[in-house]
SEMIFI-26323 format. One record per residue (C-alpha): residue in three letters; z, y, x. Coordinates in steps of 0.2 Angstrom, whole numbers, plus 5000, padded with zeros to 4 digits. Each point is the difference from the previous one (the first is absolute). Layout:
// SEMIFI-26323
<rec><resn>ALA</resn><pz>Z</pz><py>Y</py><px>X</px></rec>
...
END
This chain:
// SEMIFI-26323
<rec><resn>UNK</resn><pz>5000</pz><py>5000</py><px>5000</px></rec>
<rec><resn>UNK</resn><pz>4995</pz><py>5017</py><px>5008</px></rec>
<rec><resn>UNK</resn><pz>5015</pz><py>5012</py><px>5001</px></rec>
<rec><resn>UNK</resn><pz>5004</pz><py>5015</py><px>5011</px></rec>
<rec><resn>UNK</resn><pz>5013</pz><py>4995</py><px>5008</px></rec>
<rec><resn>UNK</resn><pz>4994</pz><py>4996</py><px>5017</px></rec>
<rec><resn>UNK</resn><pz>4990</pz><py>5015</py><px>4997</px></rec>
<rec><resn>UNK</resn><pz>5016</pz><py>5009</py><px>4998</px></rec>
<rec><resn>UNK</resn><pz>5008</pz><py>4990</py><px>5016</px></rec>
<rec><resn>UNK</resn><pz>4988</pz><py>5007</py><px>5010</px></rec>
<rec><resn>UNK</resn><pz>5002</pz><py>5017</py><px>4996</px></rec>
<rec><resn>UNK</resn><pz>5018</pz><py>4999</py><px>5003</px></rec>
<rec><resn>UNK</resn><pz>4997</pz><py>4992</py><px>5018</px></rec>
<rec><resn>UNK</resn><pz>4989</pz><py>5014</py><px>5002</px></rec>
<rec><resn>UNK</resn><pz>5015</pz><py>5013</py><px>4998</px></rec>
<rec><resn>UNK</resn><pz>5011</pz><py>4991</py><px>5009</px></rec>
<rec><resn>UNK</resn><pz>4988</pz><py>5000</py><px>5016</px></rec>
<rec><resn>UNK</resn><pz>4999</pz><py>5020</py><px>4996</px></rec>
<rec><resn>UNK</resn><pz>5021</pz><py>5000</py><px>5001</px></rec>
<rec><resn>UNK</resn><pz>4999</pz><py>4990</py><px>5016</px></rec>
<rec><resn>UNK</resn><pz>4992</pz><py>5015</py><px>5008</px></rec>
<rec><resn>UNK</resn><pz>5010</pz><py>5013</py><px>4992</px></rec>
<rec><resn>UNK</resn><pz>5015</pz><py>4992</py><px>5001</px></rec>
<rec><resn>UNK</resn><pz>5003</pz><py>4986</py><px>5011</px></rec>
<rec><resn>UNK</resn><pz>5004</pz><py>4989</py><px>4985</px></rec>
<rec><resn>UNK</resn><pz>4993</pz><py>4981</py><px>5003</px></rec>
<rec><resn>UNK</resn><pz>4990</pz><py>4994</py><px>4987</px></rec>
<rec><resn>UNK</resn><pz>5000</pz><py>4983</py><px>4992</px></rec>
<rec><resn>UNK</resn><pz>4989</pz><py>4986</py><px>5007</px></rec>
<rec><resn>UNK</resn><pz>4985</pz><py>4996</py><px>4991</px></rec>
<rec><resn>UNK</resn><pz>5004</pz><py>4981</py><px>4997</px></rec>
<rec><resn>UNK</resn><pz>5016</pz><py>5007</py><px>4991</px></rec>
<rec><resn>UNK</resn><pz>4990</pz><py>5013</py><px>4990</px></rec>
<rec><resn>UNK</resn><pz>4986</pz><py>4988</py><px>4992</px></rec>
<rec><resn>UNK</resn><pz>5013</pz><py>4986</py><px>4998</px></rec>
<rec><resn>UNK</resn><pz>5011</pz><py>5009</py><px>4987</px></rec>
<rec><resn>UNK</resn><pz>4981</pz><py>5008</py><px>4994</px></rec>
<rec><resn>UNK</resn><pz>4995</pz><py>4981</py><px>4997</px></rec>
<rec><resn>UNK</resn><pz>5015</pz><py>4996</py><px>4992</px></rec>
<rec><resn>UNK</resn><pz>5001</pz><py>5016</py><px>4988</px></rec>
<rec><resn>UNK</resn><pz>4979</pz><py>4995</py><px>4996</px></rec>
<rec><resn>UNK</resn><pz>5007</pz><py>4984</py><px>4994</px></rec>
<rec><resn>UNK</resn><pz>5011</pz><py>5008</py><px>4990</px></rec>
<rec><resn>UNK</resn><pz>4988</pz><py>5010</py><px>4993</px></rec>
<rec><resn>UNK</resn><pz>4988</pz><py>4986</py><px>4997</px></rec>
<rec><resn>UNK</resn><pz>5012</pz><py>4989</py><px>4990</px></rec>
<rec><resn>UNK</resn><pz>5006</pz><py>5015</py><px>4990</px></rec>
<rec><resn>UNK</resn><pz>4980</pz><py>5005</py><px>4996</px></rec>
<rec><resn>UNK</resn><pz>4998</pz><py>4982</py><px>4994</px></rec>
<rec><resn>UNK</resn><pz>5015</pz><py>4999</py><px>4992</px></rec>
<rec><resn>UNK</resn><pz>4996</pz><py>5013</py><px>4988</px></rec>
<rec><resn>UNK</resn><pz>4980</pz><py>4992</py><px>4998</px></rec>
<rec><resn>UNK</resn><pz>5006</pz><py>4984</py><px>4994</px></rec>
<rec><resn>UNK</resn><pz>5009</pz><py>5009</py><px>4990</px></rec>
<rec><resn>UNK</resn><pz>4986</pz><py>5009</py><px>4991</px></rec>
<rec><resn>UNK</resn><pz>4991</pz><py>4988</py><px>4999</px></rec>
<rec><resn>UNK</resn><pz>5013</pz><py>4988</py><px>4991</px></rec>
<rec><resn>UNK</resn><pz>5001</pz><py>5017</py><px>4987</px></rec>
<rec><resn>UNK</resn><pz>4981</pz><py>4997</py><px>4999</px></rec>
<rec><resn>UNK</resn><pz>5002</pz><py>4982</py><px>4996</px></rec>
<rec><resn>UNK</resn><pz>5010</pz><py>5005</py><px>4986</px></rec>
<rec><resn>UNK</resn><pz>4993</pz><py>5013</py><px>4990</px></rec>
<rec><resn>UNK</resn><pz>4983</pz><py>4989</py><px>5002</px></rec>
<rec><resn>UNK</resn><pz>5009</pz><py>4985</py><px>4994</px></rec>
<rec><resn>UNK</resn><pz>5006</pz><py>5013</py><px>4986</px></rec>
<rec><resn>UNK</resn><pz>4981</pz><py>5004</py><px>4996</px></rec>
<rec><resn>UNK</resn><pz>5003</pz><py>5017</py><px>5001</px></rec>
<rec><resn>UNK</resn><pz>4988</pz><py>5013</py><px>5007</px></rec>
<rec><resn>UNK</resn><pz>5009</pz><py>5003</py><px>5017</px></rec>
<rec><resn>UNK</resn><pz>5000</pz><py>5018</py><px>5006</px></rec>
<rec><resn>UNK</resn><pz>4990</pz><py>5004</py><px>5017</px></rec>
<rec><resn>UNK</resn><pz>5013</pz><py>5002</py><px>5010</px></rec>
<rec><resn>UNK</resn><pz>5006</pz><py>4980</py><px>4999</px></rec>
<rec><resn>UNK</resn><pz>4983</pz><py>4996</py><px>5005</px></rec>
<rec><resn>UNK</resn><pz>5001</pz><py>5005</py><px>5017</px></rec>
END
């Protein structure tokens, strides 16, 4: 499932390269950063296919029902 949180991973490694130079401060270790992304992209994942089975289990029953289903079930 496409997310934007390595995306988002990225972009903080990014900063914290920046603070190095400005400060000094050491920045996390790429295997650290893109484990925890991984594991939060899993997360993700299962929640986004969670809530699809979900949906369509609602779909299953209003078609079961025989009623016209609004277009937002259907997607």
């Amino acid at each position: 499932m496409p997310t934007s949180i390595l995306g988002e991973k990225l972009r903080e490694q990014v900063e914290e390269q920046l603070s190095f130079y400005e400060t000094g401060e050491i920045p996390r270790k790429n295997l650290d950063v893109m484990k925890e992304a991984m594991v939060q992209a899993e997360e993700a994942a299962a929640e986004i296919t969670r809530k699809l089975e979900k949906q369509k289990k609602r779909l299953k029953k209003f078609e079961k029902a025989g009623c016209n289903c609004p277009g937002f079930f259907r997607k």
